[in-house]
Structures are given as C-alpha cells and as structure tokens.
DRENNUPA-96098 format. One record per residue: x, y, z of N, C-alpha, C, O in turn; residue in one letter. Coordinates in nm, 4 decimals, padded with zeros to 6 digits. Each point is the difference from the previous one (the first is absolute). Layout:
# residues N
<pt n_east="X" n_north="Y" n_up="Z" ca_east="X" ca_north="Y" ca_up="Z" c_east="X" c_north="Y" c_up="Z" o_east="X" o_north="Y" o_up="Z" resn="A"/>
...
***
This chain:
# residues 94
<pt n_east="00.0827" n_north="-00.1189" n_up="00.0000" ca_east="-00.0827" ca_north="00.1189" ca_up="00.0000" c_east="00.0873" c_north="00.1255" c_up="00.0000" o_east="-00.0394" o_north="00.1015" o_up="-00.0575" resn="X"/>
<pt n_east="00.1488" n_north="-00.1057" n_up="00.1162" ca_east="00.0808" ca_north="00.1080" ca_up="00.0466" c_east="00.0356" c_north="00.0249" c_up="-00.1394" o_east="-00.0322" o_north="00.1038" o_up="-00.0578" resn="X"/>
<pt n_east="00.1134" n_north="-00.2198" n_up="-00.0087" ca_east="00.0312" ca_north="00.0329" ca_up="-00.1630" c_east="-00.0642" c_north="00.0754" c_up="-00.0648" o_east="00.0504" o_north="00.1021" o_up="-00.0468" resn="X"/>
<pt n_east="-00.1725" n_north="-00.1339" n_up="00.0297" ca_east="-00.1462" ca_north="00.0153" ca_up="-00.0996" c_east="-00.0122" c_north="00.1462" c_up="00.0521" o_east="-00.0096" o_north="00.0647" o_up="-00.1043" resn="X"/>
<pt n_east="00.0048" n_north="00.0180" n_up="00.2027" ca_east="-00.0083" ca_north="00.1171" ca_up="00.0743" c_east="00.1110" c_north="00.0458" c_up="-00.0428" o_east="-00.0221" o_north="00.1039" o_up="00.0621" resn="X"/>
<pt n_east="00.1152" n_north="-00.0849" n_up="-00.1072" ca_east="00.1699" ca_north="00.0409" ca_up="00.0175" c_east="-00.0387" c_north="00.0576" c_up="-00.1717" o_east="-00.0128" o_north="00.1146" o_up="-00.0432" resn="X"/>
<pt n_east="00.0004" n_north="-00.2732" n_up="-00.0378" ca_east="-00.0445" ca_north="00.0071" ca_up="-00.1163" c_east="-00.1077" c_north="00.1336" c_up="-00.0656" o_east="00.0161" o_north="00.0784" o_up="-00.0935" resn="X"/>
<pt n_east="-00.1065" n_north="-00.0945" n_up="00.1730" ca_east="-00.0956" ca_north="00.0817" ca_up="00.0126" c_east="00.0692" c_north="00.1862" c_up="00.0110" o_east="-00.0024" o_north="00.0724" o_up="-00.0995" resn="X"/>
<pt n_east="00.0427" n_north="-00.0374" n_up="00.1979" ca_east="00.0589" ca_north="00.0908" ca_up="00.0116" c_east="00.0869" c_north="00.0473" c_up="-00.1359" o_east="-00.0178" o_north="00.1041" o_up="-00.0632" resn="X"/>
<pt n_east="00.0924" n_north="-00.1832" n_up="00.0424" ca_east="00.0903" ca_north="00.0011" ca_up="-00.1111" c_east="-00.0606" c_north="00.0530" c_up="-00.1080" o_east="00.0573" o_north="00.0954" o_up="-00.0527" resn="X"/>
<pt n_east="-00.1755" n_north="-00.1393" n_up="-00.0012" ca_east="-00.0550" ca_north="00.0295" ca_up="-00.0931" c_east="-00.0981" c_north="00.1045" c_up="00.0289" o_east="-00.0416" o_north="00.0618" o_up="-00.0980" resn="X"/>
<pt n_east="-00.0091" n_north="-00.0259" n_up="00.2273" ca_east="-00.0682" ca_north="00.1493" ca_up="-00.0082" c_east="00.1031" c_north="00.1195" c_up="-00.0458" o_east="-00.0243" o_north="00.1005" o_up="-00.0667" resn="X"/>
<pt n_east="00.1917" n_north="-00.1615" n_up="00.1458" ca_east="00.0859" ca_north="00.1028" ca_up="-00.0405" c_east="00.0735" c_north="00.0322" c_up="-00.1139" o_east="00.0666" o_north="00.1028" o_up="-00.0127" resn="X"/>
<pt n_east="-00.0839" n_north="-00.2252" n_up="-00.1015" ca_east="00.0315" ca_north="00.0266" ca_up="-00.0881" c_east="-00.0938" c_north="00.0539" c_up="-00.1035" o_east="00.0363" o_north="00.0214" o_up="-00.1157" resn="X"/>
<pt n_east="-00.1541" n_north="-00.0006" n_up="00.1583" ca_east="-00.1184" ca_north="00.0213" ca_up="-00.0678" c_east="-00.0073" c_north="00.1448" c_up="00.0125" o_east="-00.0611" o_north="00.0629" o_up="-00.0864" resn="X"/>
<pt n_east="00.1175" n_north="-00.0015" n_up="00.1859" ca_east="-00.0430" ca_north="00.1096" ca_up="00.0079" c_east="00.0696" c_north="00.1080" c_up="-00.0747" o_east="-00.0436" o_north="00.1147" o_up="00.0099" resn="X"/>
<pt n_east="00.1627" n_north="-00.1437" n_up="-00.0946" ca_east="00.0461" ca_north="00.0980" ca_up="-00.0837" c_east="-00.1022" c_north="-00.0367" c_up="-00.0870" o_east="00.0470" o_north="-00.0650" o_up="-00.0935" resn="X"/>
<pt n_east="-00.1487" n_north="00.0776" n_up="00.0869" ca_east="-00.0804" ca_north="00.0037" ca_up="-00.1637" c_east="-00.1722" c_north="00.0407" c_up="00.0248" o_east="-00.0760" o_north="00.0085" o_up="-00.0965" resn="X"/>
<pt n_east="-00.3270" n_north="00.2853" n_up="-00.0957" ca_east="-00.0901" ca_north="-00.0747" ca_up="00.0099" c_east="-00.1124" c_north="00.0843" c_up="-00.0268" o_east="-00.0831" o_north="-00.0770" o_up="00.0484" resn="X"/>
<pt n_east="-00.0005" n_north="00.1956" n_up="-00.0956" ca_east="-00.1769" ca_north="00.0637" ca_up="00.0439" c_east="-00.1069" c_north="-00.1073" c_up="00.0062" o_east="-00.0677" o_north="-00.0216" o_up="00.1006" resn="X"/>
<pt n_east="00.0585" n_north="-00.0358" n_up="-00.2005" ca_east="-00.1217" ca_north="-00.1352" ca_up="-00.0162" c_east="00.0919" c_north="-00.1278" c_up="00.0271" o_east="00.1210" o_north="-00.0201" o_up="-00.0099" resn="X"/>
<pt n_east="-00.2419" n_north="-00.0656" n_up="00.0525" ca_east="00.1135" ca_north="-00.1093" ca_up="-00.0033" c_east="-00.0196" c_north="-00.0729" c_up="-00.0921" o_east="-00.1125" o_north="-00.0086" o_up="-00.0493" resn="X"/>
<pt n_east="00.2060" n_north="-00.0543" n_up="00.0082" ca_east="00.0235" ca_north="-00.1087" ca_up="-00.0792" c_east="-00.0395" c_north="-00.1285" c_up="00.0370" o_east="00.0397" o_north="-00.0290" o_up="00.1129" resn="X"/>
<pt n_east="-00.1347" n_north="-00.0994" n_up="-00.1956" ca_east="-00.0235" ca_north="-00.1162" ca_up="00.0241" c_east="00.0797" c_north="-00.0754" c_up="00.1048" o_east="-00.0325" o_north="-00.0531" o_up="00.1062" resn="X"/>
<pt n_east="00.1582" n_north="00.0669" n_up="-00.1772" ca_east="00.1226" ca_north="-00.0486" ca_up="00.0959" c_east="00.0285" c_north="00.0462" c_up="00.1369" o_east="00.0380" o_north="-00.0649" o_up="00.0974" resn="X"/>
<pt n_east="-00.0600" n_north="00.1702" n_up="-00.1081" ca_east="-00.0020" ca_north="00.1252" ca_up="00.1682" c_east="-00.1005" c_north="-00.0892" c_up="00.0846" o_east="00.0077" o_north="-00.0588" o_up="00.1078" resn="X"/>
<pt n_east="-00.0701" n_north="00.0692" n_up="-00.1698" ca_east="-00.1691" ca_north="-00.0021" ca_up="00.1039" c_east="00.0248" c_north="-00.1693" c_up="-00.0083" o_east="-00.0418" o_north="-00.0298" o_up="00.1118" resn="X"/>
<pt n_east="00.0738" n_north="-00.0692" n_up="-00.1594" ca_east="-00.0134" ca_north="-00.1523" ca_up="00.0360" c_east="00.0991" c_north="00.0206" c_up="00.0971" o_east="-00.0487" o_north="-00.0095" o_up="00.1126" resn="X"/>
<pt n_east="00.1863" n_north="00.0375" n_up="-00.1122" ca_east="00.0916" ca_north="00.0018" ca_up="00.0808" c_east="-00.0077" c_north="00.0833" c_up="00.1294" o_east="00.0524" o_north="-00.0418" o_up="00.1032" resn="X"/>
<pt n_east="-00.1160" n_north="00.1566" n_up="-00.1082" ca_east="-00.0910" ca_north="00.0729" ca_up="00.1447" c_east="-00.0727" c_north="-00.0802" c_up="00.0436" o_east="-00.0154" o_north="00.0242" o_up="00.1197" resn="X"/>
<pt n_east="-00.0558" n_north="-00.1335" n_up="-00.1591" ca_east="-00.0905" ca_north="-00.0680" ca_up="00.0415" c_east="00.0602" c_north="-00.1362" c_up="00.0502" o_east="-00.0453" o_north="-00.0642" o_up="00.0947" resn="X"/>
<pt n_east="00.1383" n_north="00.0342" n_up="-00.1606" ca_east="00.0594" ca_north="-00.1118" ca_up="00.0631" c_east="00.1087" c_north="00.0471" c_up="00.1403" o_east="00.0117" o_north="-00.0781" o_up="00.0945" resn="X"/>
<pt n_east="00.0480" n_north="00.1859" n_up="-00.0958" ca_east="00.0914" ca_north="00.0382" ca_up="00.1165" c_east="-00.1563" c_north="00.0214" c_up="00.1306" o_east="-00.0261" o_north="-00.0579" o_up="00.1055" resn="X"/>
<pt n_east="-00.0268" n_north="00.1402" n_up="-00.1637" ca_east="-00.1000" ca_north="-00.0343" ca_up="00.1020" c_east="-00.0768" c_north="-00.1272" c_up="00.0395" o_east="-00.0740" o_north="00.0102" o_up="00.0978" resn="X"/>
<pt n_east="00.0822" n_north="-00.1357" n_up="-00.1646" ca_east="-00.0773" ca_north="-00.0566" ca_up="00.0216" c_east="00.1395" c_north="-00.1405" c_up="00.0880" o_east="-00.0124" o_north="-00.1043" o_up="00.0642" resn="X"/>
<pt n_east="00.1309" n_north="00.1889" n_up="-00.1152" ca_east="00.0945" ca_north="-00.1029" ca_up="00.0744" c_east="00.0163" c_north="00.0998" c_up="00.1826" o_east="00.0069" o_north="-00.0585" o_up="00.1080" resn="X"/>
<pt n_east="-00.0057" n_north="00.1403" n_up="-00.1178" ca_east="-00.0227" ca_north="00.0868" ca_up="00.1049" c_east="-00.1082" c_north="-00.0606" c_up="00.1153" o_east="00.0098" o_north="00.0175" o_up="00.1215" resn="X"/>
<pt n_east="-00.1028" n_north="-00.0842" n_up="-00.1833" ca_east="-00.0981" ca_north="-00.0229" ca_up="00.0713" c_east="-00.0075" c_north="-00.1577" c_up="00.0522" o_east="-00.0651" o_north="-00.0395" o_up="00.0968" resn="X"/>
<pt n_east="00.1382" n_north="-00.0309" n_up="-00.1744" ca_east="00.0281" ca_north="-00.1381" ca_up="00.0515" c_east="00.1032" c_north="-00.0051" c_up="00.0784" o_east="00.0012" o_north="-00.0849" o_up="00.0891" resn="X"/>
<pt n_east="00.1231" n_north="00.1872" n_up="-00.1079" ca_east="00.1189" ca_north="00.0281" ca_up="00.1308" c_east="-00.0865" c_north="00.0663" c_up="00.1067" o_east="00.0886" o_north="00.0463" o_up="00.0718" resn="X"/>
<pt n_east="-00.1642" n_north="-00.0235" n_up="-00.0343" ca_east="-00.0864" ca_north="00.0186" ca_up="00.1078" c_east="00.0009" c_north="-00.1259" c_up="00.0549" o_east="00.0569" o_north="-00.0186" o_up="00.1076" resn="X"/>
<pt n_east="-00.1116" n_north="-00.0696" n_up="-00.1660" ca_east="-00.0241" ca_north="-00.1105" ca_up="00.1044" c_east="00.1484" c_north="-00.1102" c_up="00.0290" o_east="-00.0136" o_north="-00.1151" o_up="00.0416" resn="X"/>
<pt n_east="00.0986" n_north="00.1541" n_up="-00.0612" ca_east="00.1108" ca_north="00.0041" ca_up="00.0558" c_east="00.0650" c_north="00.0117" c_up="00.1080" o_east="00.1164" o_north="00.0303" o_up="-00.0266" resn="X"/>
<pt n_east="-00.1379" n_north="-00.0411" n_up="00.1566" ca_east="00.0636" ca_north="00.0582" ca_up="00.1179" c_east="00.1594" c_north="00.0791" c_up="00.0161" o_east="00.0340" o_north="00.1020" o_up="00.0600" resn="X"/>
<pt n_east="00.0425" n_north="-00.2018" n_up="-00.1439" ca_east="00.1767" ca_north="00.0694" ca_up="-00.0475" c_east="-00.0126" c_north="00.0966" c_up="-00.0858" o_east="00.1049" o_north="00.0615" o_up="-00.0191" resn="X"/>
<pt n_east="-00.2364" n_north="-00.0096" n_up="-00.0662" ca_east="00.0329" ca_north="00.1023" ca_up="-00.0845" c_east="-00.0695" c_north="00.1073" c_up="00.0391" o_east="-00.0238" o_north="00.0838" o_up="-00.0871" resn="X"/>
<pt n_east="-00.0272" n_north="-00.0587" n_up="00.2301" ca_east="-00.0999" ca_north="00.0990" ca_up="00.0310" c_east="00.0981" c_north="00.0977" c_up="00.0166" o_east="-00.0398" o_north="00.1085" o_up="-00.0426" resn="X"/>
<pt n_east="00.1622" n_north="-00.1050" n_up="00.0920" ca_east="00.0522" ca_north="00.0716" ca_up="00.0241" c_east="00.0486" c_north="00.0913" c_up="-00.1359" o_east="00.0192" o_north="00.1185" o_up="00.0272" resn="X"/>
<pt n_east="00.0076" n_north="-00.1639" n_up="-00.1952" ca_east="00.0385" ca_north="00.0681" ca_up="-00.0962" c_east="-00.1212" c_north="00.0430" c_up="-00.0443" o_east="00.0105" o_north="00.0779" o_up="-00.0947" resn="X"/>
<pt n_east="-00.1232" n_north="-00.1013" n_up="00.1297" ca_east="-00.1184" ca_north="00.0483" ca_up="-00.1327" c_east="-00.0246" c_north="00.1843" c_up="00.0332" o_east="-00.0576" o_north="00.0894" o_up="-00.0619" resn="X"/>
<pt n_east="00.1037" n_north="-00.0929" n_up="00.1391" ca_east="-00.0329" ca_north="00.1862" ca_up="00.0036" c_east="00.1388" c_north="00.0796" c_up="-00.1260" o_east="00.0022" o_north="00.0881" o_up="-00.0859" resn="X"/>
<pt n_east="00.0607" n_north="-00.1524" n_up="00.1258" ca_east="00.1207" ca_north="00.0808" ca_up="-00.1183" c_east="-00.0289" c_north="-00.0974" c_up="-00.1048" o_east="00.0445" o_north="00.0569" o_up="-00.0996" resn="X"/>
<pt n_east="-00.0852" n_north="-00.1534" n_up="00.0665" ca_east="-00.0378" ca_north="-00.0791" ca_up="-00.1299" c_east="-00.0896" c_north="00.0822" c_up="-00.0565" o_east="00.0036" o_north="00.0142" o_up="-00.1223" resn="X"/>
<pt n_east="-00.1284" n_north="00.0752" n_up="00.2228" ca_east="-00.1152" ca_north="00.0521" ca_up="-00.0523" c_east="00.0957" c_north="00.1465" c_up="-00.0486" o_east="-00.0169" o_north="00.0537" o_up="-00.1094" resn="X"/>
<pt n_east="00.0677" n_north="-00.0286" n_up="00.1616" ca_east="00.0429" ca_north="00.1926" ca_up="00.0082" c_east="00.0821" c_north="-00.0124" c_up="-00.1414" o_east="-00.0074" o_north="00.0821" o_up="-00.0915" resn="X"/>
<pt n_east="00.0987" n_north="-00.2179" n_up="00.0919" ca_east="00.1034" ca_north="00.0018" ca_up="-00.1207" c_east="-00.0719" c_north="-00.0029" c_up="-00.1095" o_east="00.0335" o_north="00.0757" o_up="-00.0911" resn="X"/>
<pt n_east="-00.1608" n_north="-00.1721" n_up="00.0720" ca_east="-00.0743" ca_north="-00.0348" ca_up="-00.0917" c_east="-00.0402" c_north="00.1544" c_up="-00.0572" o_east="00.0307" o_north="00.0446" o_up="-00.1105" resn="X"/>
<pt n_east="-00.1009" n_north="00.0182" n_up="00.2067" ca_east="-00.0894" ca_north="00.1213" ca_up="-00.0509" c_east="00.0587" c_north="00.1013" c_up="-00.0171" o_east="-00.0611" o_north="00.1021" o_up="-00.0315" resn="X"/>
<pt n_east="00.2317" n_north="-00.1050" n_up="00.0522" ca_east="00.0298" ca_north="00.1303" ca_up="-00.0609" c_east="00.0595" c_north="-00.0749" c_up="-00.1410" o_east="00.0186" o_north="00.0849" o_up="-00.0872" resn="X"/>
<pt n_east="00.0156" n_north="-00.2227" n_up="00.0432" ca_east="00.0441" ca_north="-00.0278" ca_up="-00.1398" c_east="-00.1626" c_north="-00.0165" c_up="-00.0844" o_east="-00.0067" o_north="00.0075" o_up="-00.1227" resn="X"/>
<pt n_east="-00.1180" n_north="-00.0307" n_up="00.2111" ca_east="-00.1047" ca_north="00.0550" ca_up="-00.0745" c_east="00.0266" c_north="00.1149" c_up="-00.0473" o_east="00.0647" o_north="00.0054" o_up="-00.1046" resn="X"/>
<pt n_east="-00.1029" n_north="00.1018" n_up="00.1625" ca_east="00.0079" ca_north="00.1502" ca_up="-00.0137" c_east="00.0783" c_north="00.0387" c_up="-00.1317" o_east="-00.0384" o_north="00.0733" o_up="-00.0911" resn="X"/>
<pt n_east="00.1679" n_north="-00.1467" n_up="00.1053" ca_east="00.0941" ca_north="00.0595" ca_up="-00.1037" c_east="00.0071" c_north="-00.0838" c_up="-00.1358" o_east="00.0674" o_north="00.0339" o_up="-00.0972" resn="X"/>
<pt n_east="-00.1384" n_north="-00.1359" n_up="00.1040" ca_east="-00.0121" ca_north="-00.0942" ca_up="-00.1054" c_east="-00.1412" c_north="00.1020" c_up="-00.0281" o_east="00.0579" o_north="00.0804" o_up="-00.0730" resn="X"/>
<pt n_east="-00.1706" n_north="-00.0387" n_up="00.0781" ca_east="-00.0731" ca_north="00.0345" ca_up="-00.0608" c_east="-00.0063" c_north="00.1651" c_up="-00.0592" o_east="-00.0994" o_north="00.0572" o_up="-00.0447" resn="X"/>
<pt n_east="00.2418" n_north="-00.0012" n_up="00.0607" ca_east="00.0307" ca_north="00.0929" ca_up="00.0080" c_east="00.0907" c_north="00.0376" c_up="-00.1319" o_east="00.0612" o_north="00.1045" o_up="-00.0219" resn="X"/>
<pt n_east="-00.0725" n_north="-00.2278" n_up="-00.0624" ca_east="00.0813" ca_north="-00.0302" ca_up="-00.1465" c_east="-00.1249" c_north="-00.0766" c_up="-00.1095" o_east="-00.0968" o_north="-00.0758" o_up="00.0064" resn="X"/>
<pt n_east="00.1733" n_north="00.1524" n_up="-00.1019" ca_east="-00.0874" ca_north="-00.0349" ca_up="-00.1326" c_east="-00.0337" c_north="-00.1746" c_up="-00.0054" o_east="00.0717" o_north="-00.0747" o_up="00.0665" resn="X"/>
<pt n_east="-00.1541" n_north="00.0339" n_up="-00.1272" ca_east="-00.0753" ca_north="-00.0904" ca_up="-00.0360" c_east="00.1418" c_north="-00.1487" c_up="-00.0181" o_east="00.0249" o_north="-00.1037" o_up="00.0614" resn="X"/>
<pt n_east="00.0337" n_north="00.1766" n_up="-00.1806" ca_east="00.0808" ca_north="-00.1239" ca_up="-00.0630" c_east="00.1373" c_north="00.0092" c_up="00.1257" o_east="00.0835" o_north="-00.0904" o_up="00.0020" resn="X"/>
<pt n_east="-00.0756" n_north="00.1976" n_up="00.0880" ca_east="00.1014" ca_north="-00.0479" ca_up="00.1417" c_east="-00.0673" c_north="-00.0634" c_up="00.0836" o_east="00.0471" o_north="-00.0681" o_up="00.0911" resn="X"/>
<pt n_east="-00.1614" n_north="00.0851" n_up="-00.1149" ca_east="-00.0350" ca_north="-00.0822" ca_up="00.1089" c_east="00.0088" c_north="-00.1418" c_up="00.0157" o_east="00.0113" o_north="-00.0685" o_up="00.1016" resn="X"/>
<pt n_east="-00.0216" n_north="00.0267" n_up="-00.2694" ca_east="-00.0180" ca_north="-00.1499" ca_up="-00.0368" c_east="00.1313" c_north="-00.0728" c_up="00.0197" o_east="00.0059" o_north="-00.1228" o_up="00.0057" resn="X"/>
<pt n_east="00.1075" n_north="00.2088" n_up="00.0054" ca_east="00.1834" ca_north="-00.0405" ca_up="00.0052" c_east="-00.0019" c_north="00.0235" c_up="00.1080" o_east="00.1168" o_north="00.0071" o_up="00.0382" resn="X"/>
<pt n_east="-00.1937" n_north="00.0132" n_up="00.0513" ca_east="00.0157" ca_north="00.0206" ca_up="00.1876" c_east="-00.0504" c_north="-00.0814" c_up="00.0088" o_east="00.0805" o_north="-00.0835" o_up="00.0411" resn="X"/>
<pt n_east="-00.2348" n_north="00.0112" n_up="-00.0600" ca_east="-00.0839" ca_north="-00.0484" ca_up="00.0570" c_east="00.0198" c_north="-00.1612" c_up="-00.0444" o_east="-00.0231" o_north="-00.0866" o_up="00.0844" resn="X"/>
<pt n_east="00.0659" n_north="00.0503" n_up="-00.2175" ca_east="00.0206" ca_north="-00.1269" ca_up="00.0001" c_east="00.0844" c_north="-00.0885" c_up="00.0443" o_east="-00.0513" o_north="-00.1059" o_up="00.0359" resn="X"/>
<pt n_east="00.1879" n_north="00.1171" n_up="-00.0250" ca_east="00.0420" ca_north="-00.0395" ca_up="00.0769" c_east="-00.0163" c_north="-00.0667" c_up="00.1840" o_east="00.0182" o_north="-00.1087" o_up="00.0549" resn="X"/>
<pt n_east="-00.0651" n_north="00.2567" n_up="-00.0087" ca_east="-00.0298" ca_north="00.0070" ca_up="00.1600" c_east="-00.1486" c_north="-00.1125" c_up="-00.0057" o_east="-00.0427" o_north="-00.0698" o_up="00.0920" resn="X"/>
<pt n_east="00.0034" n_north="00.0801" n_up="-00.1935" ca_east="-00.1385" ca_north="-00.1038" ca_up="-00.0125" c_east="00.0833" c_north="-00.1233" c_up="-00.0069" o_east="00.0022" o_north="-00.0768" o_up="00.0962" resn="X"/>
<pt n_east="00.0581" n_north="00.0561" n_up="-00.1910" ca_east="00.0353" ca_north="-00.1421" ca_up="-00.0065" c_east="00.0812" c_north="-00.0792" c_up="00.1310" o_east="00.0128" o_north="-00.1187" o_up="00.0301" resn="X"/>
<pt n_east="00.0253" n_north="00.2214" n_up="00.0187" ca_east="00.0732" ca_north="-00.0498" ca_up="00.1492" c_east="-00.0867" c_north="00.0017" c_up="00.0993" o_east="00.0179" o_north="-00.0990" o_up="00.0710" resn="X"/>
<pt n_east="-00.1253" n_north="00.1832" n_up="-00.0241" ca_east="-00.1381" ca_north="-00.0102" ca_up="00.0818" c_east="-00.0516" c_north="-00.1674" c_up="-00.0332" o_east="-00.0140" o_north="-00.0868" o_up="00.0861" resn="X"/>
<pt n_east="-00.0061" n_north="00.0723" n_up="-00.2174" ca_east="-00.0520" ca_north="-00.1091" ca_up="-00.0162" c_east="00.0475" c_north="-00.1819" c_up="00.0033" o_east="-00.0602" o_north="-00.1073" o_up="-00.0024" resn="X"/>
<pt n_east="00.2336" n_north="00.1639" n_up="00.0107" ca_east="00.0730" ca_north="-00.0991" ca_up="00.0380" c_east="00.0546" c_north="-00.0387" c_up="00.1486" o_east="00.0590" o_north="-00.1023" o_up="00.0348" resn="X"/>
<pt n_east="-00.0977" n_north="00.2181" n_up="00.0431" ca_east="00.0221" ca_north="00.0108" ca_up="00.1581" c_east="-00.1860" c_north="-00.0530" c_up="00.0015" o_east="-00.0091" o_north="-00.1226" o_up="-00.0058" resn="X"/>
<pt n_east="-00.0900" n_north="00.1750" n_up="00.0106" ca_east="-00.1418" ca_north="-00.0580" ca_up="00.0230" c_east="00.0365" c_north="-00.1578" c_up="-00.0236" o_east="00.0302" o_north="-00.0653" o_up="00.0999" resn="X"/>
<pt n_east="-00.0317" n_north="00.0010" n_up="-00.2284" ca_east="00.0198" ca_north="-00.0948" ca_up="-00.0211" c_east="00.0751" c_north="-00.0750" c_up="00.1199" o_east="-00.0634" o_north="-00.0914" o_up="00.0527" resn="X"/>
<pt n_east="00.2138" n_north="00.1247" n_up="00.0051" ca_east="00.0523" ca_north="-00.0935" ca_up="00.0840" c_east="-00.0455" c_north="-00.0198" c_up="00.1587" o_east="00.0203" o_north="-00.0867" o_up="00.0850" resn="X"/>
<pt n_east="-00.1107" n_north="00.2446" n_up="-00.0913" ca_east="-00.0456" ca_north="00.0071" ca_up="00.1564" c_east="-00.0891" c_north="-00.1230" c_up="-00.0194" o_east="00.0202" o_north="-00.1047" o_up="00.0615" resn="X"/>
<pt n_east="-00.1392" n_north="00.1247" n_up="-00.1668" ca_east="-00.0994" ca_north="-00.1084" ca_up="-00.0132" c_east="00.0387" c_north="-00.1553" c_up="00.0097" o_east="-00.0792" o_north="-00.0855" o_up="00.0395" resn="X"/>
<pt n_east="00.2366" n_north="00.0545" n_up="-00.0884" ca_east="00.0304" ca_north="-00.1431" ca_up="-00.0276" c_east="00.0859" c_north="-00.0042" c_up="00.1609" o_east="00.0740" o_north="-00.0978" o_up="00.0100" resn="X"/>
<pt n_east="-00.0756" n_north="00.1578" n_up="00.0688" ca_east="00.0784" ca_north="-00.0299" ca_up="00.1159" c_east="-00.1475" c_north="-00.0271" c_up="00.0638" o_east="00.0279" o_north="-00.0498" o_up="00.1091" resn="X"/>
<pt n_east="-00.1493" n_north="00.0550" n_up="-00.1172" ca_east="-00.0814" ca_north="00.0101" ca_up="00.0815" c_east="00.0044" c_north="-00.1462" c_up="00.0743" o_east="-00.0760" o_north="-00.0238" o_up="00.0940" resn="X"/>
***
C-alpha cells in the first residue's frame, strides 16, 4: 500500500507541470485519482498521506486545467496510464 501511495504521489507531482476545459483524458484521470483517494481511505497505514495526496492532487488539478486542450492530453495520459496501473495492483493485492 505504502508503494501504491508513494506511486501515487509521484504522479500527482509529475502531473502538475501541465488546462481551461478539461479534456476526456483530464476528467477520466481526475476521476480515477479521486476515486483511488477514496479506497486509500479505507486503509488504516494510508490515513495519514491522504491529506497531502488530496492538497498535491488539487493543486496539479488546478494547473493541468489551466493549459490548452492538446497539453492537457500530453499531461493527462500518461499520469492516467499509471493511476490505472497502481488501481489495478491495489485491486490484485486485495
């Protein structure tokens, strides 16, 4: 879990050099950091990171939606494809 959280971090912070509307890609990947946000809740070892998981997240929101359309899609796919490969291993450790 600690990994998958570390992981996590990693990719809010690399996300955040890179939005006005969002992009398909923005908004699945907002939706998945939030929706991994919400299963590290029930976590007891990760209660302690989800407040700076949340703060890191919403300022690389902010600045990801703060770039044109086609930056957003070279920000957002990546950090998606790694959301979805950290979800994936939390789910297979279950």
């Amino acid at each position: 879990m600690k990994k998958a959280l570390l992981a996590m971090l990693f990719v809010s912070a690399a996300s955040a050099s890179y939005a006005a509307d969002v992009s398909p890609t923005c908004q699945k990947y907002f939706d998945s950091v939030e929706n991994f946000i919400e299963m590290a809740k029930a976590h007891p070892e990760a209660k302690a990171q989800i407040e700076t998981l949340k703060t890191q997240f919403e300022q690389s929101k902010t600045q990801i939606t703060a770039l044109p359309a086609e930056s957003q899609e070279q920000a957002c796919k990546p950090a998606l494809d790694a959301m979805e490969q950290v979800t994936a291993q939390l789910k297979a450790a279950k």
